[in-house]
PyMOL CGO cylinders between C-alpha atoms (Angstrom):
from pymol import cmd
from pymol.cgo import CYLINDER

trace = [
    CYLINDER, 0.00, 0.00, 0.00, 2.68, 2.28, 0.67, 0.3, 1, 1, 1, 1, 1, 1,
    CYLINDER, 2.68, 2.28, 0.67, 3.74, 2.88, -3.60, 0.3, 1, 1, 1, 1, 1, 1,
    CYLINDER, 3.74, 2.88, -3.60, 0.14, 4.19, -3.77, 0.3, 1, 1, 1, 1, 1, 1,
    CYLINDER, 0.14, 4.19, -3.77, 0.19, 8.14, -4.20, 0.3, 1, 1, 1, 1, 1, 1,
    CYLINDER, 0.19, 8.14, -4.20, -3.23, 10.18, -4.25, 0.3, 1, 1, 1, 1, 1, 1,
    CYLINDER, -3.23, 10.18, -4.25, -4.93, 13.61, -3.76, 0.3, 1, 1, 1, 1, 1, 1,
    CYLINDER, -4.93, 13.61, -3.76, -8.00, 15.78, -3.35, 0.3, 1, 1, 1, 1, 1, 1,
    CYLINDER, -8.00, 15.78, -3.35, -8.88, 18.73, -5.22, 0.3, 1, 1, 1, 1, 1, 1,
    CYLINDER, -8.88, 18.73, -5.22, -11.47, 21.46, -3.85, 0.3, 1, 1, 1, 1, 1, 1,
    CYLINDER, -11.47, 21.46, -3.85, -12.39, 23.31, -6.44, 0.3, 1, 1, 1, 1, 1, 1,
    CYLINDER, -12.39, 23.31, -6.44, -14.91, 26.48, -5.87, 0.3, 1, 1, 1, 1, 1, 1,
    CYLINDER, -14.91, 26.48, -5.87, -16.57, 28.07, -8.85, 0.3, 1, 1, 1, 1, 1, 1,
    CYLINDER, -16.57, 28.07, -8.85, -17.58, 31.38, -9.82, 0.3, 1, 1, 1, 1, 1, 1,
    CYLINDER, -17.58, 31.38, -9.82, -21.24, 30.84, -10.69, 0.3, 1, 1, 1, 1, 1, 1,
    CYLINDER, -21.24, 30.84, -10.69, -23.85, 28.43, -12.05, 0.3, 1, 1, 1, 1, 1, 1,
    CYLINDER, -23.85, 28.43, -12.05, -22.91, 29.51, -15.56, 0.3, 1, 1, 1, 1, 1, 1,
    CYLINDER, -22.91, 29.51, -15.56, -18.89, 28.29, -14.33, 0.3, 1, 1, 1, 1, 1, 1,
    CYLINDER, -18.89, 28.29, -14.33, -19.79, 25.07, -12.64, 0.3, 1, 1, 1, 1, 1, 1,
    CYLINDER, -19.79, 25.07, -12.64, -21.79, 23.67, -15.95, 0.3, 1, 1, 1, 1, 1, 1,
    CYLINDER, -21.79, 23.67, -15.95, -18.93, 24.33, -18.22, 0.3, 1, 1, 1, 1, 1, 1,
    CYLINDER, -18.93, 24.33, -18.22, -16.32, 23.46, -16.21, 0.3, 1, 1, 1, 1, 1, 1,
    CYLINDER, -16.32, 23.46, -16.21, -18.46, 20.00, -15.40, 0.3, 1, 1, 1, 1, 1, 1,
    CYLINDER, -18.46, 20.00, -15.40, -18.11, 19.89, -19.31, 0.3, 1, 1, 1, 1, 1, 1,
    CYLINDER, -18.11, 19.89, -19.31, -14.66, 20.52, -19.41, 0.3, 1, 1, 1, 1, 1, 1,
    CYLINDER, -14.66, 20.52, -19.41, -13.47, 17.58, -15.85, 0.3, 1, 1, 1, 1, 1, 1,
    CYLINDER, -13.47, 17.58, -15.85, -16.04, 15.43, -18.53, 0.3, 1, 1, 1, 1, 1, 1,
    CYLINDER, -16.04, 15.43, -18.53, -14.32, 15.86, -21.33, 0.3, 1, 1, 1, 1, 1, 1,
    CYLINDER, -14.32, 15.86, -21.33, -11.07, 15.45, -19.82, 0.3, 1, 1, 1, 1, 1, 1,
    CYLINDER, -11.07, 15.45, -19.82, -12.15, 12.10, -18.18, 0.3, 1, 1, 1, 1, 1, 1,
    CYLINDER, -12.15, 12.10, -18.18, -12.70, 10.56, -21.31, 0.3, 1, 1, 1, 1, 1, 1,
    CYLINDER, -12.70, 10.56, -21.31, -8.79, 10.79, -22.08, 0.3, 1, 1, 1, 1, 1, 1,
    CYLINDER, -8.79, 10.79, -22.08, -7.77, 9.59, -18.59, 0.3, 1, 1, 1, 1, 1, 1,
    CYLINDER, -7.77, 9.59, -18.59, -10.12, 6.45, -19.10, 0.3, 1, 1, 1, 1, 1, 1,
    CYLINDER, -10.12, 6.45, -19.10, -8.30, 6.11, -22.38, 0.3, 1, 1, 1, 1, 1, 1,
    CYLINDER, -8.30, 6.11, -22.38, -4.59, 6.45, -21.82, 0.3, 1, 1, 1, 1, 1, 1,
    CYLINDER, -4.59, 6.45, -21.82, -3.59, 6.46, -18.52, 0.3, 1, 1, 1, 1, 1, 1,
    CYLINDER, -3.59, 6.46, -18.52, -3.66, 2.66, -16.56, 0.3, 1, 1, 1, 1, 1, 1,
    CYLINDER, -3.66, 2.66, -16.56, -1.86, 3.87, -13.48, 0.3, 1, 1, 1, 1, 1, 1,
    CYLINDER, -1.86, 3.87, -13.48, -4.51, 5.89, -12.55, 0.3, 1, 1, 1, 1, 1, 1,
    CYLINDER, -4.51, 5.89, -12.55, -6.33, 4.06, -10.52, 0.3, 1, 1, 1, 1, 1, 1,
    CYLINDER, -6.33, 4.06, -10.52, -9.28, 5.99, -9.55, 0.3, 1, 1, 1, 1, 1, 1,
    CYLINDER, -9.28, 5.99, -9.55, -10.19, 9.64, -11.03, 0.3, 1, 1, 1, 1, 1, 1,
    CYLINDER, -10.19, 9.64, -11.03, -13.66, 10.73, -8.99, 0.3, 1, 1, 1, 1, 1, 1,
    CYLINDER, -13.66, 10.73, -8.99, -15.49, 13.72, -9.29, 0.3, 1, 1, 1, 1, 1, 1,
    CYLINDER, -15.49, 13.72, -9.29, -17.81, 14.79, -6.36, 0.3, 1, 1, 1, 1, 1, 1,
    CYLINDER, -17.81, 14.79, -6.36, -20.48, 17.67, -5.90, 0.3, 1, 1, 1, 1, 1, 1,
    CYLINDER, -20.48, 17.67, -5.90, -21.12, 17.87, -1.83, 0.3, 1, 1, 1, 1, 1, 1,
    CYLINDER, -21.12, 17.87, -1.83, -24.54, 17.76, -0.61, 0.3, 1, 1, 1, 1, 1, 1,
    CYLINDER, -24.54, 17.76, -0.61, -25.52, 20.99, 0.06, 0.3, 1, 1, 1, 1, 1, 1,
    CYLINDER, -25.52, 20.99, 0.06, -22.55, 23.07, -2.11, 0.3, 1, 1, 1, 1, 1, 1,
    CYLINDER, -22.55, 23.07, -2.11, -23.80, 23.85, -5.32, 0.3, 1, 1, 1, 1, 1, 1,
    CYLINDER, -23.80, 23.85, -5.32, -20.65, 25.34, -6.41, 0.3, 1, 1, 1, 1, 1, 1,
    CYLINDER, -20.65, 25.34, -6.41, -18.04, 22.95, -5.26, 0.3, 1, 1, 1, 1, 1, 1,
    CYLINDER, -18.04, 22.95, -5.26, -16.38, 20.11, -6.76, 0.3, 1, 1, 1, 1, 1, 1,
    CYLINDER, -16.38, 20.11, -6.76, -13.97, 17.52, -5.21, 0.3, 1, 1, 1, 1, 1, 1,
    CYLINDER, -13.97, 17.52, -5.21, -12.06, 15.63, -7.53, 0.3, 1, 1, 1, 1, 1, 1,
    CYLINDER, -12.06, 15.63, -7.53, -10.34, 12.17, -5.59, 0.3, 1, 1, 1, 1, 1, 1,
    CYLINDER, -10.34, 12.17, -5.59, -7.38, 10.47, -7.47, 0.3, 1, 1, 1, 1, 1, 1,
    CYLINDER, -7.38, 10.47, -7.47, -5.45, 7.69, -6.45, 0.3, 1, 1, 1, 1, 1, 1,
    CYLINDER, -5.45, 7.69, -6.45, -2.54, 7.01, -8.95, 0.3, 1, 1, 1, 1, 1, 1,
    CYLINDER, -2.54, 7.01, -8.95, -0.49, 3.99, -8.37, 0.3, 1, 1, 1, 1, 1, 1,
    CYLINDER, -0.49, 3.99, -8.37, 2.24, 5.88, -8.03, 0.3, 1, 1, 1, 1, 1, 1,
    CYLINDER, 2.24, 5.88, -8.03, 4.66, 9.44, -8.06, 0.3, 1, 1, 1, 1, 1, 1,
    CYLINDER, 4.66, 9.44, -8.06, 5.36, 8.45, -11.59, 0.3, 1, 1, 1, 1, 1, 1,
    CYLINDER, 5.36, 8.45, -11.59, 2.07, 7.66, -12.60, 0.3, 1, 1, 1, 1, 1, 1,
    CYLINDER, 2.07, 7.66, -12.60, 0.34, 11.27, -11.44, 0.3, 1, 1, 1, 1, 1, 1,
    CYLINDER, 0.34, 11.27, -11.44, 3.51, 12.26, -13.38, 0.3, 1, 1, 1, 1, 1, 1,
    CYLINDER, 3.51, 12.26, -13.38, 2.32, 10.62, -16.60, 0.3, 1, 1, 1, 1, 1, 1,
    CYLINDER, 2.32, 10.62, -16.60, -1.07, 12.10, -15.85, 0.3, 1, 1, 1, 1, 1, 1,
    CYLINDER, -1.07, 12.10, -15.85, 0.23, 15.70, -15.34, 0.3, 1, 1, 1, 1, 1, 1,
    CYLINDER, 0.23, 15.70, -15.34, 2.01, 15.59, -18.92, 0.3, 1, 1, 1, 1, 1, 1,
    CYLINDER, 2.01, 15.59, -18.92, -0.86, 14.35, -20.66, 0.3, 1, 1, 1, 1, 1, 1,
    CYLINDER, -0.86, 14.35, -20.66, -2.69, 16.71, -23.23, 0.3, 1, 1, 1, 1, 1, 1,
    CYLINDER, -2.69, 16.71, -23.23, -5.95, 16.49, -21.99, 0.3, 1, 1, 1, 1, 1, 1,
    CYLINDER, -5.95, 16.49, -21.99, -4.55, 16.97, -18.35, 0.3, 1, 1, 1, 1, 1, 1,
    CYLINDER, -4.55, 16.97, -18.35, -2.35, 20.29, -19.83, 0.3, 1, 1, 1, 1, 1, 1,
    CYLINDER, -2.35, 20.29, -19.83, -5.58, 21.31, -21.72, 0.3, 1, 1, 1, 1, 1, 1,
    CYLINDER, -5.58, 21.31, -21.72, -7.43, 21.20, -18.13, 0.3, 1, 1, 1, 1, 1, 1,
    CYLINDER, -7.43, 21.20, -18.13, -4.91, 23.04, -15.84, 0.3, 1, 1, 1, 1, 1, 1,
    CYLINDER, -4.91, 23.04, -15.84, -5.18, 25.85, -18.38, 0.3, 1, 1, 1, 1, 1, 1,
    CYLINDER, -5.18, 25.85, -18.38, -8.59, 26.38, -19.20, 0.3, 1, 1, 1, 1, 1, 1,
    CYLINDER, -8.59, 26.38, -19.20, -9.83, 25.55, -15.48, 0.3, 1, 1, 1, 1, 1, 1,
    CYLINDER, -9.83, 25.55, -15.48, -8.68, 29.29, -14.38, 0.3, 1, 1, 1, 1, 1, 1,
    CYLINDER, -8.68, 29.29, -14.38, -11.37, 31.32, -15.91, 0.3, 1, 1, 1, 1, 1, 1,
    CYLINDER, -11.37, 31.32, -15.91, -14.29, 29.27, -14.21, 0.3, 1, 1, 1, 1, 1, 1,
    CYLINDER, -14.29, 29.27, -14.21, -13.14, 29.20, -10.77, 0.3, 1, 1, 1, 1, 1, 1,
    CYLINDER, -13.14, 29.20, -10.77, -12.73, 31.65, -7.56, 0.3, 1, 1, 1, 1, 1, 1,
    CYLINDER, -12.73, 31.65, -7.56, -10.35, 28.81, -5.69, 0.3, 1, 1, 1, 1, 1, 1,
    CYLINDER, -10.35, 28.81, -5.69, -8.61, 25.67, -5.38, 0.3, 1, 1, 1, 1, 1, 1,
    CYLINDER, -8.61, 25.67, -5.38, -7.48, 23.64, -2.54, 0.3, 1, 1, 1, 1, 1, 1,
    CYLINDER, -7.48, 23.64, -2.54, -4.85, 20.80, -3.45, 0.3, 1, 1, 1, 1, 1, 1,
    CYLINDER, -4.85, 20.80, -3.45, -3.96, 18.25, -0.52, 0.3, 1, 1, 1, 1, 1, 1,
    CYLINDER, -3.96, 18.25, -0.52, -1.80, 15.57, -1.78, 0.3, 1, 1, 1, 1, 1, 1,
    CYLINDER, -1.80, 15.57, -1.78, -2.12, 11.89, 0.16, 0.3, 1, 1, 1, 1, 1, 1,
    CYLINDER, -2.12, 11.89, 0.16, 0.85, 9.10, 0.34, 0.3, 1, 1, 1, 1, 1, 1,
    CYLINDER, 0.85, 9.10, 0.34, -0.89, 5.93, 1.23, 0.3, 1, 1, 1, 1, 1, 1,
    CYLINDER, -0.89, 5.93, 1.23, -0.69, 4.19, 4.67, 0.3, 1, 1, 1, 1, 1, 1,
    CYLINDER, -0.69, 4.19, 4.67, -3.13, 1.65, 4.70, 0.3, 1, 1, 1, 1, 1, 1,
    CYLINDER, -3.13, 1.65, 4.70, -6.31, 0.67, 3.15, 0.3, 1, 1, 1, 1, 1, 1,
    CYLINDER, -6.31, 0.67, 3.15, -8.53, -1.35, 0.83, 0.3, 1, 1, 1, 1, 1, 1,
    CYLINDER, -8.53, -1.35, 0.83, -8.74, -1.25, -2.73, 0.3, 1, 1, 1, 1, 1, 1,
    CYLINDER, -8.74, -1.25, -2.73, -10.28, -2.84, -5.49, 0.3, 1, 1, 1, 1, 1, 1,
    CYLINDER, -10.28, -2.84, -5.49, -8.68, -5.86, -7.59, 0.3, 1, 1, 1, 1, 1, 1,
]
cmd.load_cgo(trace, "trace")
């Protein structure tokens, strides 16, 4: 468990009108993570109960070197740029694994 490398991403939007397209946007860039990137391991997106305008993205990579491969990736690059004009914040916490279960 302890290779496993992970993190959570609080992201607050601007508005309505900012949370639908970037929702379109974490969508589209999904579809290139499912695609082309087998160390990551789990790639979740998450509106809280209750908060409208906040996302939580959970990733679990199986390792450094994997979230590496995922940073470098287009669709990744294309994301970390055009993320910036929907949001008012962003909270990054990133995890090393102690312990846990995970799927096969």
């Amino acid at each position: 468990m302890g290779e496993g490398f992970g993190l959570v991403v609080r992201f607050e939007l601007r508005d309505q009108e900012a949370a639908t397209a970037f929702d379109d946007l974490a969508a589209e860039t999904l579809e290139g993570i499912k695609e082309q990137e087998p160390g990551t391991l789990t790639y979740v997106t998450h509106t809280p109960v209750g908060e409208p305008l906040i996302r939580v993205f959970y990733e679990l990579y199986a390792d450094r070197a994997a979230f590496e491969t995922h940073e470098a990736q287009p669709h990744t690059k294309r994301f970390l740029a055009e993320r910036e004009q929907y949001l008012r914040g962003v909270e990054v916490t990133f995890l090393n694994a102690v312990a846990g279960k995970v799927a096969a």
